[in-house]
C-alpha positions as CSV (number, residue, x, y, z in Angstrom):
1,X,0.0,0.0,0.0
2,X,1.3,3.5,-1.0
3,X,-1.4,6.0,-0.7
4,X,-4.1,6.2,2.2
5,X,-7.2,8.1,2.0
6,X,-8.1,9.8,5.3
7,X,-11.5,11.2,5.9
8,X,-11.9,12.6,9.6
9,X,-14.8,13.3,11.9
10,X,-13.0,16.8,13.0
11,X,-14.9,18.0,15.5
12,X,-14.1,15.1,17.8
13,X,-11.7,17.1,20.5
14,X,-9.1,14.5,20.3
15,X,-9.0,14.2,16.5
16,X,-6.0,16.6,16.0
17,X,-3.9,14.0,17.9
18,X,-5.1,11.0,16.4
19,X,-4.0,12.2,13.3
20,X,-1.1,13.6,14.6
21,X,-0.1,9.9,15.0
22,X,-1.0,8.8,11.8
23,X,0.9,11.3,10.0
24,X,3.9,9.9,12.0
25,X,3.3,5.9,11.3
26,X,2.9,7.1,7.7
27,X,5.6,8.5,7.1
28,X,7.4,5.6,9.1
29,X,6.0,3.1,6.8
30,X,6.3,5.8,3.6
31,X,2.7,5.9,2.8
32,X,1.0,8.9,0.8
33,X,-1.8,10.1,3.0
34,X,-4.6,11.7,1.1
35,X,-7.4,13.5,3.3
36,X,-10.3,15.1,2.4
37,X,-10.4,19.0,2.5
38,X,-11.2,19.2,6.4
39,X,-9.1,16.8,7.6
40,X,-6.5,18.5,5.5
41,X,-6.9,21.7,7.4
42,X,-6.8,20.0,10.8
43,X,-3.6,18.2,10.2
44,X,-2.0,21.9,8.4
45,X,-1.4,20.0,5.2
46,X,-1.9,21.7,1.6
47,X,-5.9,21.8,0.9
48,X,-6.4,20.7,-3.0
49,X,-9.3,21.7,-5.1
50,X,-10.4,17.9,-5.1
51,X,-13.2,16.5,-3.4
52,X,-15.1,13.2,-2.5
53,X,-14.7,10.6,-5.0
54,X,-12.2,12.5,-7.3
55,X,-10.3,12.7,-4.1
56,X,-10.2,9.2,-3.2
57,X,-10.2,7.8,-6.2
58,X,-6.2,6.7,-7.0
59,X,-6.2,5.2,-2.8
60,X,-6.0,1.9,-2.2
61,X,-7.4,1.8,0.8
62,X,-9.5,4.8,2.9
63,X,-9.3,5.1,6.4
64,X,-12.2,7.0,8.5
65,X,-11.5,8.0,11.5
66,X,-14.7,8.8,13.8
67,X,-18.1,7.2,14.6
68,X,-20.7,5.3,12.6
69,X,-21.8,8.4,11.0
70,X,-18.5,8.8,9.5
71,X,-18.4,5.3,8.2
72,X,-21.7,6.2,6.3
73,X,-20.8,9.7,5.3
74,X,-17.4,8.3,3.9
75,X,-19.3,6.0,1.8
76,X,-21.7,7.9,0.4
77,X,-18.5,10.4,-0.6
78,X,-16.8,7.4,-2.1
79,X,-19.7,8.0,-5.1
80,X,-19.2,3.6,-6.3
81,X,-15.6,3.6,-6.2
82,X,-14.7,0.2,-4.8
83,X,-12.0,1.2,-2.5
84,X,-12.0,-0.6,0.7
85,X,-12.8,1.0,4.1
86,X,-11.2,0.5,7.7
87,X,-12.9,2.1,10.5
88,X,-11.0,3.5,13.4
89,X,-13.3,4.2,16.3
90,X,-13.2,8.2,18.0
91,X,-16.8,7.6,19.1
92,X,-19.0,6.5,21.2
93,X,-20.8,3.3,19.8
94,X,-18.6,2.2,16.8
95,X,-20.3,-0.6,14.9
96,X,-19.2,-0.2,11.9
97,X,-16.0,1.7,13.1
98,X,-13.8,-2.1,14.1
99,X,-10.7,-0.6,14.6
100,X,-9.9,0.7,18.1
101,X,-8.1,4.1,18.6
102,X,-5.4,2.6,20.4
103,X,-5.0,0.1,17.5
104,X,-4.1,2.8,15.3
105,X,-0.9,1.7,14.3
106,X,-1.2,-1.9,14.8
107,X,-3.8,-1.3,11.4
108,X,-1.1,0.6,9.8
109,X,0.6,-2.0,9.7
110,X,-1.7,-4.9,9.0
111,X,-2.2,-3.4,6.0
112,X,1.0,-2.4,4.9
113,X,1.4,-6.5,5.1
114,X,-1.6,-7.5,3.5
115,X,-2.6,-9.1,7.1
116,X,-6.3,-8.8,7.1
117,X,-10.2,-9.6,6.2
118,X,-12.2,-8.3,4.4
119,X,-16.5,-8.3,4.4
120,X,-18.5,-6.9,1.2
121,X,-21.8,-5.1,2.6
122,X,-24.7,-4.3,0.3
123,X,-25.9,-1.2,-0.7
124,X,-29.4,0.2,-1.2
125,X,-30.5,2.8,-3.9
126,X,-33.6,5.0,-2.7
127,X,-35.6,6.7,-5.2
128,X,-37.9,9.8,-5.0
129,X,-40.8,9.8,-7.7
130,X,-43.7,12.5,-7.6
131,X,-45.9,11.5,-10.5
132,X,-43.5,10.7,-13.8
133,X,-40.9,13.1,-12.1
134,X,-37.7,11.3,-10.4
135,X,-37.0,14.0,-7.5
136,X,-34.1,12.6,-5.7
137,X,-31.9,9.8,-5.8
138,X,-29.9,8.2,-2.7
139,X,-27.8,5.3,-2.0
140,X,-27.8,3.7,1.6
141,X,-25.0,1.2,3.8
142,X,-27.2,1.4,6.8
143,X,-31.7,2.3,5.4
144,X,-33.8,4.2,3.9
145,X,-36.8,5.2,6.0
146,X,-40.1,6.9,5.1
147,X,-41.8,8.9,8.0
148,X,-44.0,11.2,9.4
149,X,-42.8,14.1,11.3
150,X,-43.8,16.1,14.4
151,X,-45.3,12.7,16.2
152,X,-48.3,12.2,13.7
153,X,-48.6,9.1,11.9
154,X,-48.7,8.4,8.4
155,X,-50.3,6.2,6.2
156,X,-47.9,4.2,3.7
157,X,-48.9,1.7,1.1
158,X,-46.2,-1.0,0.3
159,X,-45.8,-2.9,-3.1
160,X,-42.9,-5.2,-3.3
161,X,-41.6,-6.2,-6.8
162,X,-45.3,-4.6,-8.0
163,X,-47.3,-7.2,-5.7
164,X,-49.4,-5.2,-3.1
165,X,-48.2,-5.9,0.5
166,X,-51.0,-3.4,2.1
167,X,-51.5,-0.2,3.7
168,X,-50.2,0.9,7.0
169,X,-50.9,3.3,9.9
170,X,-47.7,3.7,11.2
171,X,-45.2,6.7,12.4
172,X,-42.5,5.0,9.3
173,X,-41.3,2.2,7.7
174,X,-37.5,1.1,6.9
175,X,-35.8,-1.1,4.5
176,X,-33.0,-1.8,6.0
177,X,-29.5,-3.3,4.8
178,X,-28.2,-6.4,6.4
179,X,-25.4,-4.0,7.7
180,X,-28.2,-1.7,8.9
181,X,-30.1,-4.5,10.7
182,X,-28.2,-3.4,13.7
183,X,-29.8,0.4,13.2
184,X,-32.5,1.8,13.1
185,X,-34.1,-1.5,12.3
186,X,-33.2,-3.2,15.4
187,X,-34.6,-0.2,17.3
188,X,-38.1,-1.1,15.6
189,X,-38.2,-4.5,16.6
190,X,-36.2,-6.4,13.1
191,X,-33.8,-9.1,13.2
192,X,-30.5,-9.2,13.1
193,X,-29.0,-10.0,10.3
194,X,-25.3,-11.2,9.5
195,X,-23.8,-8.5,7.4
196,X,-23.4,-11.5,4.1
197,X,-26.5,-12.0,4.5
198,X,-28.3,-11.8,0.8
199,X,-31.8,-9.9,2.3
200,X,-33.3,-7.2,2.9
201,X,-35.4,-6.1,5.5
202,X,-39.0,-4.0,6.0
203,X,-39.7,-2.6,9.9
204,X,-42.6,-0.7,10.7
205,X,-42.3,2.1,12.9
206,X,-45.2,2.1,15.7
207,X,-47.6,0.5,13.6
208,X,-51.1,0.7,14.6
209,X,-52.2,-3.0,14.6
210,X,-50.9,-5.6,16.7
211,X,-50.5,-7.9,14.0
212,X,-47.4,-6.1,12.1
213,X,-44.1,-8.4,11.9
214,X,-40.8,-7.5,10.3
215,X,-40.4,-8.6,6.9
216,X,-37.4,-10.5,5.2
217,X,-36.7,-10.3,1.3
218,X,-34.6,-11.3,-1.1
219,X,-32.0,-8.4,-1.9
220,X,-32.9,-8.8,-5.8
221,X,-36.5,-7.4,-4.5
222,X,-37.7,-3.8,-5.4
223,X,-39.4,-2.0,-2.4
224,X,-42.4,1.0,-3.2
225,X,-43.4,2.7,-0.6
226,X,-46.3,5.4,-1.8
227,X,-47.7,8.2,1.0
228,X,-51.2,7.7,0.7
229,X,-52.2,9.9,3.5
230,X,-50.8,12.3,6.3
231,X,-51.8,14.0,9.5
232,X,-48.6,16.5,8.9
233,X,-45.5,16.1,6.9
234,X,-43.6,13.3,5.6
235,X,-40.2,12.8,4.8
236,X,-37.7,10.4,3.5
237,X,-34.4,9.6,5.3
238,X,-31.4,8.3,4.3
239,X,-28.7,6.3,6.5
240,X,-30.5,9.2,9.2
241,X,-28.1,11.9,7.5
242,X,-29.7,13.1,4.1
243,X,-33.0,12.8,2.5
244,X,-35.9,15.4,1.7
245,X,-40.2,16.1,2.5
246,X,-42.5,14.1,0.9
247,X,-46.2,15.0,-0.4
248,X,-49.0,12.9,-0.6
249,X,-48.9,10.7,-3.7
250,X,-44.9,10.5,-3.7
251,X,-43.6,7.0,-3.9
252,X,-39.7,5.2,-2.5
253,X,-38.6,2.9,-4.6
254,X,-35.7,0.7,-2.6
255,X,-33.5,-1.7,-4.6
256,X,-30.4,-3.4,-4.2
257,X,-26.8,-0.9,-6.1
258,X,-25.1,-2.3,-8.2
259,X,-22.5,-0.6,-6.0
260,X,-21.2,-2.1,-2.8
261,X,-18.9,-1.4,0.1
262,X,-16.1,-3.4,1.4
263,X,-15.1,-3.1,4.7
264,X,-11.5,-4.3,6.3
265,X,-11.0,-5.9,9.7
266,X,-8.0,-6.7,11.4
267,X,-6.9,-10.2,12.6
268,X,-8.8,-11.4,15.1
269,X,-12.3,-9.5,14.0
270,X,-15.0,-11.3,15.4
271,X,-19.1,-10.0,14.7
272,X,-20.4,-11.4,17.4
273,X,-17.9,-10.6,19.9
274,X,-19.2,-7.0,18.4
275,X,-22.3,-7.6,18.9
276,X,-21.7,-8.8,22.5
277,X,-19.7,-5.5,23.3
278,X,-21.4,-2.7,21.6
279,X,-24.8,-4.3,21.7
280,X,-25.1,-6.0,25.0
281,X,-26.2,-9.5,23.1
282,X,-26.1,-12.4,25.5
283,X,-27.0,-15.7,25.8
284,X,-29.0,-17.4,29.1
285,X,-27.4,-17.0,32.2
286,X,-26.2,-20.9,33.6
């Protein structure tokens, strides 16, 4: 490996020294780093006129350096270019984020030898359409979730692969990536789903029916999700970061990318030790 990208959560307090270390394992090991524009400033390197995926696009590998949000905001700015991704956690939670800050340099040098794993994780596309009109277009590692806002429910008619699944009172519904099983999704009562797993999943948010269950698809399957009718607004929300209001009649259409994100983990990466430690998973007590 010769060039690294770097893309920084910079308003972490401890960031500046963090990458204060990095910059000085680089250069040991005589890797290029290559940070985005922000993380430029903070470290007082030259900022470039390139941005997101132009940036990254001659790295071999791209590390972020934050929380979960960065993981998702660094993929999203990767725009389809299949570079891999290793996650060094600044945060709180760190799910995605496998590396610990204090392992900094130990992954610095895993990959300078090669000496790691790797996982593929599916990603979504979500599509805004308001009549013939395509108003927005998204692509998701974690969900794409249609809602109400201000506390009022909405009503949401689902048609998966143009079969009719029904209507719904509901505050939301998300279709959820295996990687984002562990989200938002979980939070609503879905299943956890190993992140190779080829599915998808549908969670209802508050539905108003006791007879509501989670629902598992293929990942070839095409979501619609059409707003049928509204107390007060609606919205769509993507991986909880970006999205934009919907009016009644709009329709999300959720389908597997042809784009994909590969994530790297050092020796000794285990998911369900993670799931253990970050999400408190345990088995009967003997």
């Amino acid at each position: 490996m010769k060039t690294l990208g770097v893309f920084a959560n910079c308003s972490k307090h401890h960031a500046p020294a963090v990458l204060e270390r990095l910059r000085v394992k680089a250069g040991e090991l005589g890797v290029e780093l290559v940070p985005d524009r922000a993380t430029a400033k903070l470290m007082g390197l030259p900022v470039g006129a390139a941005e997101g995926s132009a940036l990254f696009a001659s790295c071999e590998v791209m590390m972020v350096l934050g929380g979960d949000g960065s993981m998702l905001r660094a993929v999203r700015e990767l725009n389809g270019h299949e570079i891999p991704l290793i996650g060094v956690n600044l945060g709180a939670l760190g799910f995605l984020t496998s590396v610990t800050e204090g392992d900094l340099e130990r992954a610095l040098d895993c990959l300078i030898r090669k000496d790691y794993t790797t996982s593929d994780r599916v990603i979504v596309d979500g599509t805004v359409h308001r009549g013939g009109e395509r108003l927005g277009s998204y692509c998701a590692l974690n969900d794409v979730v249609v809602k109400s806002v201000r506390s009022r429910v909405v009503t949401l008619r689902m048609r998966v692969d143009g079969q009719e699944v029904g209507d719904f009172v509901c505050d939301g519904l998300i279709v959820s990536t295996p990687t984002g099983s562990t989200g938002y999704s979980l939070s609503a009562g879905g299943p956890v789903l190993m992140p190779s797993a080829q599915a998808l999943v549908v969670s209802l948010i508050c539905p108003h029916t006791l007879s509501t269950r989670p629902l598992v698809l293929p990942n070839e399957s095409t979501v619609e999700v059409t707003v049928i009718e509204r107390s007060a607004g609606a919205e769509v929300s993507v991986d909880g970061q970006v999205g934009q209001p919907l009016e009644m009649g709009d329709r999300v259409t959720v389908k597997r990318s042809k784009r994909g994100a590969r994530f790297i983990h050092l020796p000794g990466y285990d998911y369900f030790s993670v799931l253990r430690q970050k999400l408190h998973w345990r088995g009967s007590n003997v």
